[in-house]
C-alpha positions in Angstrom: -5.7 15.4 -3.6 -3.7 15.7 -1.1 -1.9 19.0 0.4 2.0 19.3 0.6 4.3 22.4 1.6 6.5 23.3 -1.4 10.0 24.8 -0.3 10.3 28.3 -1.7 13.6 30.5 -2.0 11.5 33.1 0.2 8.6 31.3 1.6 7.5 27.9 1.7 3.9 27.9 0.7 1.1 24.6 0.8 0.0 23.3 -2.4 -2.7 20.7 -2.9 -1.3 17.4 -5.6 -3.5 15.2 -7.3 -2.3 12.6 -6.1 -2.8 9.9 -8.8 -0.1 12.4 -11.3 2.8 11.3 -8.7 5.3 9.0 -10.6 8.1 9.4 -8.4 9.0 10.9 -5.4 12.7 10.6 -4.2 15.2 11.7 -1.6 18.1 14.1 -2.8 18.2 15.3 0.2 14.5 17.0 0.0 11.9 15.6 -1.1 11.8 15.8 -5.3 8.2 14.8 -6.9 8.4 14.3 -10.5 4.1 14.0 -12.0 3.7 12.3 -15.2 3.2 15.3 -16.8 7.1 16.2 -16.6 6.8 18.9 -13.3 9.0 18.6 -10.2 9.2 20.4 -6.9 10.4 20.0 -3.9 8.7 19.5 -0.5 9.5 20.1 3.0 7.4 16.5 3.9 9.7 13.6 4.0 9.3 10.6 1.4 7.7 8.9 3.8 5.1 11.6 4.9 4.7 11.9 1.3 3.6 7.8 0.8 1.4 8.5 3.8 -0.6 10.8 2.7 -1.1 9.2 -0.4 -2.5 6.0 1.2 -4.7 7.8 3.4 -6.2 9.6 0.3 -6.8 6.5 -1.6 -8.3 4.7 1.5 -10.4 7.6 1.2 -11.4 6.8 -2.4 -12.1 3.2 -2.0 -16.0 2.8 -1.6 -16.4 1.4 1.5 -17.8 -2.5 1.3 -21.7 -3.4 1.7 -22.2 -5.8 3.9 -23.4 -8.9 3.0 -27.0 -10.8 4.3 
């Protein structure tokens, strides 16, 4: 999951995504993400904050390697 701010006509309010129901997320000029289960909404993050924060939340997933003896 991670937490976005969704822009509001009177006040922009945070939101926490699952991130894994992202499909797209594009530039028009916000930031539009469209899940795969047909929403969209538009955040004040830019794509790229956006891509961020989804990498650092699946690094977070990955279980972290044993080491090997």
């Amino acid at each position: 999951m991670i937490e976005l701010t969704k822009l509001a006509k009177q006040q922009d309010e945070k939101i926490v995504v699952n991130a894994d129901l992202i499909e797209f997320v594009e530039r028009t000029p916000d930031t539009l993400i469209s899940t795969t289960t047909g929403k969209k909404f538009m955040v004040r993050e830019s794509v790229e904050e956006v891509v961020e924060k989804v990498v650092a939340y699946r690094r977070r997933c990955i279980p972290v390697s044993r080491k090997r003896g």
